[in-house]
C-alpha positions as CSV (number, residue, x, y, z in Angstrom):
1,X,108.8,124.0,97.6
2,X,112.1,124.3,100.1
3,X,115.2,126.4,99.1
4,X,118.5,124.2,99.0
5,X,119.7,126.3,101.8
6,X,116.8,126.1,104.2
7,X,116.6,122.2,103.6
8,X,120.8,122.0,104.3
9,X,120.2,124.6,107.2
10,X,117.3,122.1,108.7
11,X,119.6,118.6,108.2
12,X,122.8,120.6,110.1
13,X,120.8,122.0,112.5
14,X,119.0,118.2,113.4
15,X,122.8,116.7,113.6
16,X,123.9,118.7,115.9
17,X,121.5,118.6,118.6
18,X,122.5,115.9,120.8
19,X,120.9,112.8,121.6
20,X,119.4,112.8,124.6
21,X,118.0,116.6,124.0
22,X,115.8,114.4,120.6
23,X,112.6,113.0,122.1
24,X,112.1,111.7,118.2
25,X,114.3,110.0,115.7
26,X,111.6,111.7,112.5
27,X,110.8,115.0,112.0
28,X,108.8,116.7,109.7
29,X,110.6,119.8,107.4
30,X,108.1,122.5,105.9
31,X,108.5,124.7,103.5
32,X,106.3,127.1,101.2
33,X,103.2,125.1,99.7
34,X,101.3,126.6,96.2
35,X,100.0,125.6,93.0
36,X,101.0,127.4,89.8
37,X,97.2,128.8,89.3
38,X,98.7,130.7,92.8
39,X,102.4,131.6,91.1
40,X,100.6,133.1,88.0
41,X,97.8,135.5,89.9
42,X,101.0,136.6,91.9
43,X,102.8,137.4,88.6
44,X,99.9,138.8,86.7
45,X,100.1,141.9,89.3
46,X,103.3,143.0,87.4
47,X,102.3,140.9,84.3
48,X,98.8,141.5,83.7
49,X,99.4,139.7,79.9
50,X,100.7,136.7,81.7
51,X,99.4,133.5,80.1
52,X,100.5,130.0,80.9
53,X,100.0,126.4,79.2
54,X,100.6,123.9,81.4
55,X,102.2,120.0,79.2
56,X,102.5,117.5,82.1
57,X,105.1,114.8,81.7
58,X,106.2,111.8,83.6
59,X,107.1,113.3,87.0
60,X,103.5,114.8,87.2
61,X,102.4,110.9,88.6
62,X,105.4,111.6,91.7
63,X,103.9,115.2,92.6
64,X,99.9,114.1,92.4
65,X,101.1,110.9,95.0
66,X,104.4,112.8,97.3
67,X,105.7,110.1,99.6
68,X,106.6,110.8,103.4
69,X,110.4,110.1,103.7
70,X,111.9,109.0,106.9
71,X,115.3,109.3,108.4
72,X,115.4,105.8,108.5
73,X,115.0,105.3,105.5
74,X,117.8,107.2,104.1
75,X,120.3,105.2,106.3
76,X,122.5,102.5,104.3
């Protein structure tokens, strides 16, 4: 998971470095990493009633399988 504003924040901040101060043409951009099992215990210390029931659809197949994506790749 990334907020909007840290992803812009890491693309702006990567253009304008200049050249010869990039010893790579791909980096990698983390962000937070947790299942929903962690979201819920989280929530169940204010919400202790909390229950959740979880109906996968299509886009389940694109998180189980996440795909690197390159700077190159993204050029037209």
């Amino acid at each position: 998971m990334m907020y909007i504003d840290d992803c812009i924040r890491s693309i702006t901040e990567y253009m304008v470095v200049p050249d010869d101060q990039l010893r790579l043409r791909t980096y990698n951009v983390h962000a937070m990493s947790f299942t929903p099992y962690e979201i819920a215990q989280a929530i169940r210390c204010y919400v202790p009633e909390l229950t959740i029931t979880y109906k996968p659809d299509s886009r389940q197949k694109i998180g189980e399988s996440p795909q690197s994506i390159y700077a190159t790749d993204l050029l037209l």
